[in-house]
N, CA, C and O of each residue as an XYZ file, in Angstrom:
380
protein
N      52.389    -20.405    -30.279
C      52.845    -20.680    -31.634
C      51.640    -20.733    -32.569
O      50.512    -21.078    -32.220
N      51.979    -20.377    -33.718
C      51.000    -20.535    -34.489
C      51.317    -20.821    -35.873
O      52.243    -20.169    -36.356
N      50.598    -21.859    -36.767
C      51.097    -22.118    -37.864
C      51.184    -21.085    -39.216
O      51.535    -21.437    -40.342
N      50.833    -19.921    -38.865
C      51.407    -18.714    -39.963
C      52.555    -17.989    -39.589
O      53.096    -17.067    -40.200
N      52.812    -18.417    -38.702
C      54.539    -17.720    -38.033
C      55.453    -18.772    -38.719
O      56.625    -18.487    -38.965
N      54.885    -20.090    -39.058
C      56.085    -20.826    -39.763
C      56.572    -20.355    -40.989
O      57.699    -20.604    -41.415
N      55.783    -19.721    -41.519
C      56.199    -19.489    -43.179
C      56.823    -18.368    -43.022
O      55.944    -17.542    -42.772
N      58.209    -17.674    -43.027
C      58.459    -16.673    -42.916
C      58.193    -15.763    -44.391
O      57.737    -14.619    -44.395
N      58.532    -16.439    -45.459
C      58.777    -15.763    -47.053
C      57.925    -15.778    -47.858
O      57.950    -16.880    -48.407
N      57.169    -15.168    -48.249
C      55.890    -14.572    -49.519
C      56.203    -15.715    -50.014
O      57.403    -15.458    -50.104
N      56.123    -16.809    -50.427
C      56.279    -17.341    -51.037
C      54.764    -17.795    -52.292
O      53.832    -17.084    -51.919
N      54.379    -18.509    -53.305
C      53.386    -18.833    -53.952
C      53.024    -19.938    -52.743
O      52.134    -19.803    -51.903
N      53.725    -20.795    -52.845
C      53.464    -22.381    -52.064
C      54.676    -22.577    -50.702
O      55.810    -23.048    -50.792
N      54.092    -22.129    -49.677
C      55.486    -22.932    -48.788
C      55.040    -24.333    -48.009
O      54.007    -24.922    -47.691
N      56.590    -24.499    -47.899
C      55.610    -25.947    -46.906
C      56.941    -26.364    -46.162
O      58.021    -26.642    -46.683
N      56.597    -26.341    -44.771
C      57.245    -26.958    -43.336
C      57.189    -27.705    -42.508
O      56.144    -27.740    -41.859
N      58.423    -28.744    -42.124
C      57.956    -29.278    -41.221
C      57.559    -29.477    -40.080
O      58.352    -29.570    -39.143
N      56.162    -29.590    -39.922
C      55.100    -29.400    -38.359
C      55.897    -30.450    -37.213
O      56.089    -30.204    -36.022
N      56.269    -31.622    -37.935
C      56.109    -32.524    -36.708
C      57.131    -33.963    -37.583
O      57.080    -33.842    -38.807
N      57.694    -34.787    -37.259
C      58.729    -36.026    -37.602
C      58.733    -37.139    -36.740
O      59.477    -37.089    -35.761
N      57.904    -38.320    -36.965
C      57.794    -39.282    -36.052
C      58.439    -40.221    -36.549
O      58.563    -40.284    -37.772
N      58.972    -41.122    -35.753
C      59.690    -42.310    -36.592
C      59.324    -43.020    -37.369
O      60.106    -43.610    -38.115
N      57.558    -43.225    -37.440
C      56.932    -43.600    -38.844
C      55.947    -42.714    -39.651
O      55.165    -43.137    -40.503
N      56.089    -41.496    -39.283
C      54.685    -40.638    -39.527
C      55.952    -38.929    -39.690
O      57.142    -38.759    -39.425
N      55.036    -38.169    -40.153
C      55.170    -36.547    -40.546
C      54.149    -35.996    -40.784
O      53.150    -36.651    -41.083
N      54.134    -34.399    -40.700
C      53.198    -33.710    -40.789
C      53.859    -32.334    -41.242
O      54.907    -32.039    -40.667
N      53.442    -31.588    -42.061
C      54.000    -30.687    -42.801
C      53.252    -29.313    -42.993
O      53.062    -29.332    -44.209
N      52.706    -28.118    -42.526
C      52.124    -27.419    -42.715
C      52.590    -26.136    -44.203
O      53.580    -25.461    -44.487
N      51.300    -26.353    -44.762
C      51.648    -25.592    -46.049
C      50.920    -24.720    -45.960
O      49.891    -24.894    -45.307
N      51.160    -23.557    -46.532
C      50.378    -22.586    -46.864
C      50.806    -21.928    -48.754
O      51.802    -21.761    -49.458
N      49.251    -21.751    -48.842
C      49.298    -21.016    -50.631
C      48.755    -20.029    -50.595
O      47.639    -19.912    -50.089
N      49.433    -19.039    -51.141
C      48.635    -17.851    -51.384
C      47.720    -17.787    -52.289
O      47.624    -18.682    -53.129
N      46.756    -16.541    -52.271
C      45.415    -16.850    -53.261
C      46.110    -16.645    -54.514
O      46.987    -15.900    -54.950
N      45.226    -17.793    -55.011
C      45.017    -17.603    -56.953
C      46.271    -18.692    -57.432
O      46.595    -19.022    -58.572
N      46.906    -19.160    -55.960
C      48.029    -19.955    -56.438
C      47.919    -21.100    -56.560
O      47.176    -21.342    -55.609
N      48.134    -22.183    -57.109
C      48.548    -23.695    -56.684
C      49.797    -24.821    -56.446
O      50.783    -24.928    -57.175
N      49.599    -25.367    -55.634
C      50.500    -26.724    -55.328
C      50.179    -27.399    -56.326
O      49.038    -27.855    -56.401
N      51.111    -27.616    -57.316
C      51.339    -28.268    -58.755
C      50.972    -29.824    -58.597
O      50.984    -30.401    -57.509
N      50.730    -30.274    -59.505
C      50.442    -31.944    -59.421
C      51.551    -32.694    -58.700
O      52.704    -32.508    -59.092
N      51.311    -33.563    -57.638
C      52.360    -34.326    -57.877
C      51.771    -35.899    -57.100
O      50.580    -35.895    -56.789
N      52.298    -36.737    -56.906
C      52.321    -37.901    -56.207
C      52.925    -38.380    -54.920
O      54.037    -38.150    -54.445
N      51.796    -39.195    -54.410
C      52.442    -39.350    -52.706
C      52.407    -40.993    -52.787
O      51.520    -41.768    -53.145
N      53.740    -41.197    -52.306
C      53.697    -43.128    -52.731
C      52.926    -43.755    -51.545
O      52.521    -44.912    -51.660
N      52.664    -42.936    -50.224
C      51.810    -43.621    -49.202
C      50.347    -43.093    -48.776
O      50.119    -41.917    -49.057
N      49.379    -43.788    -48.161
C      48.375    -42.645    -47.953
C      48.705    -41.180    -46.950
O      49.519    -41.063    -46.034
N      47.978    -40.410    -47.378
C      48.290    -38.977    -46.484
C      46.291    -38.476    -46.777
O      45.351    -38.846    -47.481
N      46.606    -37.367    -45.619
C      45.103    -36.871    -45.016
C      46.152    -35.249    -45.085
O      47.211    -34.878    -44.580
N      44.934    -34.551    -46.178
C      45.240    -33.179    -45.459
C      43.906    -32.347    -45.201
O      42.859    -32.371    -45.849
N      44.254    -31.573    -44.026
C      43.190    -30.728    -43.681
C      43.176    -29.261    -43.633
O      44.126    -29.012    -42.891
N      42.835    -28.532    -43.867
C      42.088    -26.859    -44.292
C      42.096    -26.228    -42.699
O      41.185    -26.378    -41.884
N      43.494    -25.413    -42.460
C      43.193    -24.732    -41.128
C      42.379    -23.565    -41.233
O      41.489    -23.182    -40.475
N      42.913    -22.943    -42.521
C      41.920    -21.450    -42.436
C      42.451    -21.433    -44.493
O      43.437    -21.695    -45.181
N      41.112    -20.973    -44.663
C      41.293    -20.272    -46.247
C      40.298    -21.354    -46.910
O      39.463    -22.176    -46.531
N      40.764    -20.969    -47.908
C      39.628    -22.086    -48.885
C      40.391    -22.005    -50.263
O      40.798    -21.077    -50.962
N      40.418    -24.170    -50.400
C      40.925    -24.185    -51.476
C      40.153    -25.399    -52.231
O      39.114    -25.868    -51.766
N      40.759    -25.885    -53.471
C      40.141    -26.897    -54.090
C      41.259    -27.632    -54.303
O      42.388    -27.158    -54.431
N      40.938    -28.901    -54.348
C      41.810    -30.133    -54.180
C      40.898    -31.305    -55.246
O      39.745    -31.730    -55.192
N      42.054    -31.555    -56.199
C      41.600    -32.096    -57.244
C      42.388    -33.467    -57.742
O      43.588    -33.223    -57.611
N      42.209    -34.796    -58.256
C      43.090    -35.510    -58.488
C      42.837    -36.238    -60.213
O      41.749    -36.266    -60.788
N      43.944    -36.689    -60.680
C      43.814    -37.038    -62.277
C      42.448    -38.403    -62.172
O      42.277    -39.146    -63.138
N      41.768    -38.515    -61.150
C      40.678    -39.355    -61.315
C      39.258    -38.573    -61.506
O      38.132    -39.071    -61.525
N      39.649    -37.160    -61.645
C      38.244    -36.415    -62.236
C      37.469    -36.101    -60.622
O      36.470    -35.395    -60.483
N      38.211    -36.818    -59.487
C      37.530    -35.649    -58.044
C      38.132    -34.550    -57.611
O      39.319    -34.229    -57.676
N      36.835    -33.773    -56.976
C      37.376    -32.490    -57.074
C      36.580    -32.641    -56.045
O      35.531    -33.282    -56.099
N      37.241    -31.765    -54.504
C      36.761    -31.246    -53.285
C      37.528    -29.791    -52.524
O      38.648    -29.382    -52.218
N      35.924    -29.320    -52.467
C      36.395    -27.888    -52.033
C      36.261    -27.912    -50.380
O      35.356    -28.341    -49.664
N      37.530    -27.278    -50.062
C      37.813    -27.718    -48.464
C      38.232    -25.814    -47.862
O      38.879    -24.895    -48.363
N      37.604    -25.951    -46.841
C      37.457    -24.742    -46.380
C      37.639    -25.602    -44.826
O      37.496    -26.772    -44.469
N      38.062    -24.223    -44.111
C      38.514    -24.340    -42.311
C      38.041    -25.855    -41.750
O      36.995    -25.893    -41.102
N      38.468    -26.574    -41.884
C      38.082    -27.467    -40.961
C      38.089    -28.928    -41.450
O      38.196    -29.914    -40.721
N      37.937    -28.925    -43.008
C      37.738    -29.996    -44.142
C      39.461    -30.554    -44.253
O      40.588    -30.061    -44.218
N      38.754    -32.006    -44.417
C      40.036    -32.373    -44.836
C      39.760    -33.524    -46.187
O      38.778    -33.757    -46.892
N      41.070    -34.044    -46.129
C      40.515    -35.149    -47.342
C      41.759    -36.146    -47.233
O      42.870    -35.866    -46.782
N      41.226    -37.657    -47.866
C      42.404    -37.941    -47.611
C      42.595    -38.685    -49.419
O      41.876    -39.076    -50.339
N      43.845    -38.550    -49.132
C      44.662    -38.601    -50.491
C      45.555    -40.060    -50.883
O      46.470    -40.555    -50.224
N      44.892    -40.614    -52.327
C      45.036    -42.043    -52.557
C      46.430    -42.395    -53.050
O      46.621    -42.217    -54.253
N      47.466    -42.878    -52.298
C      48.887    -42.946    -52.741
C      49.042    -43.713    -54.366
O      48.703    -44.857    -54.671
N      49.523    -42.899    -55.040
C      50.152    -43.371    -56.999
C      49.100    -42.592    -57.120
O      48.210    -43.410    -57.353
N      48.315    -40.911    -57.112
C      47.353    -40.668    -58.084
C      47.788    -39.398    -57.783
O      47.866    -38.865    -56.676
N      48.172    -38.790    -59.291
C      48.746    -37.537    -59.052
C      47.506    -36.587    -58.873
O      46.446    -36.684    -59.493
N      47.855    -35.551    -57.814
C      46.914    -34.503    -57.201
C      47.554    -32.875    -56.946
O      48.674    -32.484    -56.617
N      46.192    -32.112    -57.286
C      46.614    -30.621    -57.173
C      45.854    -29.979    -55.868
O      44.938    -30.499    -55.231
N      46.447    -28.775    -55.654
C      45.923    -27.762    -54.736
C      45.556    -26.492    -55.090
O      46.318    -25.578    -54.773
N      44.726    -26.289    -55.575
C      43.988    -24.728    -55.958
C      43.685    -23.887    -54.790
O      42.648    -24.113    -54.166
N      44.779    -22.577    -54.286
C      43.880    -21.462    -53.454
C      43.179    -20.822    -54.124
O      43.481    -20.302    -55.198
N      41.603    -20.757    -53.276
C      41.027    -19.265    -54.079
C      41.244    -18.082    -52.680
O      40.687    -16.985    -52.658
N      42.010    -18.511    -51.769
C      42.374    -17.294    -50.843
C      43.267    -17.772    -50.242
O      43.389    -18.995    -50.167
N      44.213    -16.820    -49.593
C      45.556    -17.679    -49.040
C      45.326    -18.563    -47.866
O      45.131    -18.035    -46.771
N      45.328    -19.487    -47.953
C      45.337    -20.493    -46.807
C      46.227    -21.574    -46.148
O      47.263    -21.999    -46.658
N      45.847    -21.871    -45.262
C      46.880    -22.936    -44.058
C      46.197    -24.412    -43.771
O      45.305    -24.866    -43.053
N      46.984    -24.814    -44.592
C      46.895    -26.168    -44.598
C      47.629    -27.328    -43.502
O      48.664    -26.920    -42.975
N      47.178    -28.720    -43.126
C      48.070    -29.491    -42.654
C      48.310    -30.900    -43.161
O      47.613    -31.744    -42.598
N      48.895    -31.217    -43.822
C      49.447    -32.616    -44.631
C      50.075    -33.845    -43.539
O      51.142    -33.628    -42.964
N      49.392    -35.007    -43.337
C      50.079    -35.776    -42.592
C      50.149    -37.217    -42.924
O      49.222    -37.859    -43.418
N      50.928    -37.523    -42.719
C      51.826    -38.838    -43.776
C      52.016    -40.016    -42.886
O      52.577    -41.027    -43.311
């Protein structure tokens, strides 16, 4: 298996679920280049990490981290945050 067989549809932004634990999830996204995952807010902490591609990950507190294969970051719940591809990449989000 592999996490680019999940996304079947061209899509700009897709996103699936990897995994559903009774207190935890994990969601693999992928963006195509030049695209972004629009602002939004996560009410708990979450960690996402950069399987392949390179993107920038930015939040309304003025940080900005560029995460390529392997990088992850983790993400401060109530602070709305974006996802910039500059090439299509595979991401993993876990909650």
């Amino acid at each position: 298996m592999n996490i680019k067989e999940l996304h079947t549809e061209q899509k700009a932004v897709s996103a699936v679920s990897l995994f559903k634990g009774e207190n935890s999830m994990a969601n693999a996204i992928q963006i195509q280049k030049n695209e972004t995952l629009k602002e939004h807010i996560t009410k708990i902490p979450a960690l996402l990490i950069c399987i392949e591609g390179d993107v920038v990950f930015e939040n309304e507190k003025g940080e900005k981290f560029s995460l390529g294969k392997g990088d992850y970051v983790n993400i401060e719940p109530n602070v709305k945050h974006w996802v910039i591809a500059n090439e299509t990449s595979q991401l993993v989000l876990f909650k």
